[in-house]
SEDORO-147984 format. One record per residue (C-alpha): residue in one letter; x, y, z. Coordinates in steps of 0.5 Angstrom, whole numbers, padded with zeros to 4 digits, always signed. Layout:
BEGIN
AXYZ ...
# end
This chain:
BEGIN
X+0037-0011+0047 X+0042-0006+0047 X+0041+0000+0050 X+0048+0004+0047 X+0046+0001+0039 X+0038+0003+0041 X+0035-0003+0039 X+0031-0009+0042 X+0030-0016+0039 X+0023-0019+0040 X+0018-0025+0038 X+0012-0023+0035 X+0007-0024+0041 X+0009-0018+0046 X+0005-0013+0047 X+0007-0006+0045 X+0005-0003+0053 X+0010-0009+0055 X+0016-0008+0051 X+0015-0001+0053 X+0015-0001+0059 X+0021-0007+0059 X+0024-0001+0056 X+0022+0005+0061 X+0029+0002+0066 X+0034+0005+0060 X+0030+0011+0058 X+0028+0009+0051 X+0021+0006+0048 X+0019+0003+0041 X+0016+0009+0037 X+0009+0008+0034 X+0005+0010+0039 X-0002+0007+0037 X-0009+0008+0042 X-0009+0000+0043 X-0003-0001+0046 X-0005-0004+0051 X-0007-0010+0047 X-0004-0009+0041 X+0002-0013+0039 X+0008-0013+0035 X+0006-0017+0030 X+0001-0014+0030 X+0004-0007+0028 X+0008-0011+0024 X+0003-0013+0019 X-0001-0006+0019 X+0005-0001+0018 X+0002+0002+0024 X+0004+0009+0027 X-0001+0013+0032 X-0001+0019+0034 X+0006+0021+0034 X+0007+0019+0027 X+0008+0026+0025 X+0014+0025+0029 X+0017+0018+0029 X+0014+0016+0022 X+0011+0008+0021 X+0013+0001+0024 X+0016+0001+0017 X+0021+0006+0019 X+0023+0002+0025 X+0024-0004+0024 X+0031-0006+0022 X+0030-0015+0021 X+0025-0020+0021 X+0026-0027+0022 X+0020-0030+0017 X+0017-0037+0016 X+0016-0037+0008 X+0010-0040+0005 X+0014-0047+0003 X+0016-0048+0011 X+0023-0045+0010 X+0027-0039+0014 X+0028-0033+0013 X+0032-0027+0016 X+0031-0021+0012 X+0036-0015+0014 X+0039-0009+0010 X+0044-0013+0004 X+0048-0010-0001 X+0046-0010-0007 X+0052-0015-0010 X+0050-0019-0004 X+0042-0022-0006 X+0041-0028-0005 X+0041-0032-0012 X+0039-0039-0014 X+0032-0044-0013 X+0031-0042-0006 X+0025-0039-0003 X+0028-0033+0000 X+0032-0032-0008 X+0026-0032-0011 X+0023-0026-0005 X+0028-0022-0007 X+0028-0023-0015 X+0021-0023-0016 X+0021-0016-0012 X+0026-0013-0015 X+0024-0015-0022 X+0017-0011-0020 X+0020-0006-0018 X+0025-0005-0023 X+0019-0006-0028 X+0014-0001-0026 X+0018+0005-0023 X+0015+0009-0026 X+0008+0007-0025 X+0010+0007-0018 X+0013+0014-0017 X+0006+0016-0021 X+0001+0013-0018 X+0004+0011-0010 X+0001+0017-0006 X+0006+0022-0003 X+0002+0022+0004 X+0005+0020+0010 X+0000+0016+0012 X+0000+0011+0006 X+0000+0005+0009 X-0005+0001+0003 X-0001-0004-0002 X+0005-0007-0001 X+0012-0003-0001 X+0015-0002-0008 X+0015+0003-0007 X+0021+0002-0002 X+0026-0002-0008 X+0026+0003-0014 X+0033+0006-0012 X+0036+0001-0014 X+0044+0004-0011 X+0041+0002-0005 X+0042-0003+0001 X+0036-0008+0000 X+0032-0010+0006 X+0025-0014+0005 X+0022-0013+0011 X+0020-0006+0008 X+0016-0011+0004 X+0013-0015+0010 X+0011-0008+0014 X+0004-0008+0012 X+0003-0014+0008 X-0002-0017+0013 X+0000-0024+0014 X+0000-0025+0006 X+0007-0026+0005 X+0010-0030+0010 X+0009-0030+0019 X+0014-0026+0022 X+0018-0031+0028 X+0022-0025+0030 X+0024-0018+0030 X+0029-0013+0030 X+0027-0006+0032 X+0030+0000+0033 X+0029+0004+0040 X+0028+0012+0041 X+0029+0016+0046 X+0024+0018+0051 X+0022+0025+0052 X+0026+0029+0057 X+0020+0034+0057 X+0013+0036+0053 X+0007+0039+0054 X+0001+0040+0051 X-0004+0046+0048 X-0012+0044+0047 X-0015+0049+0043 X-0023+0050+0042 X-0026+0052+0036 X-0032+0054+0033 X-0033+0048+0028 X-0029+0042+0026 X-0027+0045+0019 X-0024+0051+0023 X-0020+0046+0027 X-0017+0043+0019 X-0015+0050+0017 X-0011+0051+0023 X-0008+0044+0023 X-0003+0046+0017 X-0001+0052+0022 X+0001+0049+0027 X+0005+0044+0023 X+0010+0050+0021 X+0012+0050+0030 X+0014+0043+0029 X+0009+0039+0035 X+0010+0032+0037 X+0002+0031+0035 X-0003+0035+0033 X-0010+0030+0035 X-0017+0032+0033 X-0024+0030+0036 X-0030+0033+0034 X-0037+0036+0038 X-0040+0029+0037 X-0034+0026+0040 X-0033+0031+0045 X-0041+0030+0047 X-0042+0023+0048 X-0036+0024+0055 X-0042+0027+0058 X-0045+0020+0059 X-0039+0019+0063 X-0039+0022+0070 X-0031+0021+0070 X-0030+0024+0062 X-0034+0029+0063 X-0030+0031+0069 X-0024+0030+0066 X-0027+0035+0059 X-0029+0040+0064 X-0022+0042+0066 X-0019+0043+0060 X-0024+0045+0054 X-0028+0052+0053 X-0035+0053+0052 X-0038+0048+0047 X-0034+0047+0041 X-0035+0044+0034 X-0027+0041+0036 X-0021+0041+0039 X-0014+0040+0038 X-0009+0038+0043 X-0002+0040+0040 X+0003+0036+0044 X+0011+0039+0044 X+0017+0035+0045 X+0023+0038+0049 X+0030+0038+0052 X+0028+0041+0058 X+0022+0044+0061 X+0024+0051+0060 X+0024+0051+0054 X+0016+0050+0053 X+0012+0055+0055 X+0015+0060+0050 X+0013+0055+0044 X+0006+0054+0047 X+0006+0062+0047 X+0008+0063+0041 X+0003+0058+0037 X-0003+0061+0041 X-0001+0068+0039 X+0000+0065+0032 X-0007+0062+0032 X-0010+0068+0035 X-0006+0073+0029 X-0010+0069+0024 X-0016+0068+0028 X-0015+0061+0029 X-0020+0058+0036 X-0023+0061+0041 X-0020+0059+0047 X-0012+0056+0048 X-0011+0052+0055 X-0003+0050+0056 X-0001+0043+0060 X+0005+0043+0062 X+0005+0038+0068 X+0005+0031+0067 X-0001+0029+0070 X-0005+0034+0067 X-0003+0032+0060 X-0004+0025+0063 X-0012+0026+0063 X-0012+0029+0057 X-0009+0024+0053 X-0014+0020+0057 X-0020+0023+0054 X-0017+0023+0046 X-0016+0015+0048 X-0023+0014+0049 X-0025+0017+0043 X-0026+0010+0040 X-0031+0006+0046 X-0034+0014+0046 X-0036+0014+0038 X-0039+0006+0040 X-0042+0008+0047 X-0048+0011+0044 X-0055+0008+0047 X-0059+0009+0042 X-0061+0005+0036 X-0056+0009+0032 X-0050+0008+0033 X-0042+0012+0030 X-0041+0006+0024 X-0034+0004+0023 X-0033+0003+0015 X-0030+0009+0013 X-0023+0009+0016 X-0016+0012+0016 X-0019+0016+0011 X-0011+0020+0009 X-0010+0026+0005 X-0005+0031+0006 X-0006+0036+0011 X-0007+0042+0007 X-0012+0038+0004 X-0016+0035+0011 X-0020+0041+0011 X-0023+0041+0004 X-0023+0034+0003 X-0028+0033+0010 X-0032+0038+0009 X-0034+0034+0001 X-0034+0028+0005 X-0039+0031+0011 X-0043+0034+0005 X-0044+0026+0004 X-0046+0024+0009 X-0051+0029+0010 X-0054+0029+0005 X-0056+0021+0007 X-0060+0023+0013 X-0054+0023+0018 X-0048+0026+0021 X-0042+0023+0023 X-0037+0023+0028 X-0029+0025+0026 X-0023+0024+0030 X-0015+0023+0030 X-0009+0024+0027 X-0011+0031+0024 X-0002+0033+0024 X-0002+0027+0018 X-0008+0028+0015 X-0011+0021+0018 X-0018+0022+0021 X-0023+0017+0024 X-0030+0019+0020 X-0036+0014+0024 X-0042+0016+0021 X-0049+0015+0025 X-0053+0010+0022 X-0059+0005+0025 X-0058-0002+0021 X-0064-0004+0025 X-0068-0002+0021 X-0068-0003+0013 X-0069+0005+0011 X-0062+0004+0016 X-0058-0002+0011 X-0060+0003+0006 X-0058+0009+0008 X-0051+0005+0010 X-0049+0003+0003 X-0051+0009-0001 X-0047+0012+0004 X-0041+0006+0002 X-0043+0007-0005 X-0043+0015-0005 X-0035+0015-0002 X-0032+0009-0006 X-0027+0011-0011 X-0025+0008-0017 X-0019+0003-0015 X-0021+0004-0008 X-0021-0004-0007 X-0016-0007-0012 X-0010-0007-0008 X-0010-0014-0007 X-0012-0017-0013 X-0007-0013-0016 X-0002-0016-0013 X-0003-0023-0011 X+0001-0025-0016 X+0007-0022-0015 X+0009-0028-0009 X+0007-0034-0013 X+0014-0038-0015 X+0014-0044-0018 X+0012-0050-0013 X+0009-0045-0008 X+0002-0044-0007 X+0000-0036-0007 X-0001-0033+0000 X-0008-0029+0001 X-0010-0026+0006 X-0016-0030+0008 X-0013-0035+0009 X-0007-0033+0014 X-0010-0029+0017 X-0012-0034+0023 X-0005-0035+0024 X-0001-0029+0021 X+0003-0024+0024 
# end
């Protein structure tokens, strides 16, 4: 590592939780923050282009990694990194033919690409073509490894970049009547400029009642019953500077009528248990005794803040008008949400009912992703990579 450049060199295998606290000594840290980093790796993050819940903040994997040392499909080496554009490899090679066929591609449809390739934060679906259309760029082909998923290559070994660790935060949670008020309020609290805006619904928020320790923790910081909350996080220079944007927000929210309650954490540990209770989300939306459990085949649904409230209020719409609810959390900053509808799949009327849902929510080009693409890595005397069958074995 070099703490003055801020950068840091790994193999795939060490998990994000490991390298950052080999990095806390020098106060940096790699930036994706996502809830699984006590187990995820870097290769990991590297095939899904993950972000987490400072993605509003820090961007995606993608934004962070500088070079990748990748074994090609052919069996050879190659070490990908920014490169001028007089600079690309050329000849029969396997690495040439990655920056050739890439290169074409994108040069080909650059049009359709700045057409179709939504400008959302959060997209994360496809291959990154999007990231080789200005052509007075440097070229840099870990922007198309990020996110491929193991199809294109196995990365052996990366460069990433390190941020700063916070010198100061805090926390806002704010109650609200219903979910969908909380939607409306997120592109408010945007405008202040937070380090996260993290949602989680009644029905998330209800199943810490099964947990003597959750429901503790939920006590000390949420208002009432709420159909939501959103804990709004800030980053600071110094703790000083804090309180007057945490006051400035609320009094914000409450000109518009925004929530009904605002509790602020200035203290670590404080925030500490309430970040713990929006990192449990996930095993409380899986927690549920009954036969019918919070299902997870609607995921990362993204859209643009602006847009969240409307575009989950026709999708919860959906989900009624099968016989159910659904449980809704996330990244509500960059329009990101978890939607896990209840189903019973014990029972036939259960299966039904899960792929009417499926059927109701699925857009037309929603799963062509792939086959839109396998052919763009398939060279002369190599075999085409699919996922299927480098997933075991991937990054």
């Amino acid at each position: 590592m070099d703490a003055e450049e801020g950068w840091v060199r790994v193999e795939p295998g060490i998990v994000l939780d490991e390298l950052n606290a080999r990095m806390a000594p020098i106060g940096m840290r790699f930036a994706p923050d996502i809830s699984t980093a006590s187990r995820a790796t870097i290769g990991g993050m590297i095939a899904n282009n993950s972000s987490g819940a400072r993605s509003v903040l820090y961007g995606k994997t993608i934004d962070h990694v500088l070079e990748l040392v990748v074994a090609l499909s052919d069996g050879s080496i190659a070490h990908f990194r920014d490169v001028a554009p007089g600079q690309i490899p050329r000849g029969d090679t396997m690495e040439a033919a990655c920056y050739d066929t890439v290169l074409r591609l994108a040069a080909e449809h650059a049009e359709e690409i700045d057409r179709r390739y939504p400008k959302v934060l959060r997209r994360v679906g496809g291959y990154n073509l999007d990231e080789f259309t200005d052509a007075g760029k440097p070229v840099n082909m870990t922007k198309i490894m990020v996110g491929s998923e193991g199809t294109l290559g196995v990365a052996l070994e990366a460069k990433l970049r390190l941020v700063p660790l916070p010198k100061a935060k805090a926390v806002l949670v704010i109650s609200f009547a219903d979910l969908l008020e909380s939607l409306t309020a997120t592109p408010v609290i945007l405008k202040h400029k937070p380090s996260a805006v993290e949602v989680m619904d009644k029905a998330i928020l209800d199943n810490t009642r099964q947990n003597p320790a959750l429901d503790k923790i939920r006590k000390t910081f949420i208002s009432g019953d709420p159909g939501a909350t959103l804990c709004v996080e800030f980053y600071a220079d110094s703790k000083e500077d804090l309180p007057p944007r945490l006051k400035a927000l609320e009094e914000d929210l409450r000109a518009r009528k925004l929530g009904y309650a605002y509790y602020p954490e200035t203290e670590l540990p404080g925030q500490a248990r309430i970040w713990s209770l929006r990192e449990a989300a996930l095993g409380l939306s899986m927690a549920m005794k009954e036969d019918a459990k919070s299902i997870s085949f609607v995921e990362d649904t993204a859209v643009a803040p602006e847009k969240l409230r409307d575009f989950i209020d026709r999708f919860l719409a959906i989900v009624r008008s099968h016989g159910t609810t659904a449980g809704v959390y996330a990244h509500a900053s960059v329009g990101c949400l978890h939607v896990r509808p209840v189903i019973n799949l014990k029972t036939e009327h259960g299966v039904r009912t899960f792929r009417s849902d499926r059927a109701a929510g699925r857009r037309p080009g929603a799963r062509v992703r792939r086959r839109a693409f396998r052919g763009a890595w398939r060279w002369p005397g190599a075999k085409s990579l699919h996922a299927a069958d480098v997933r075991s074995g991937a990054v």
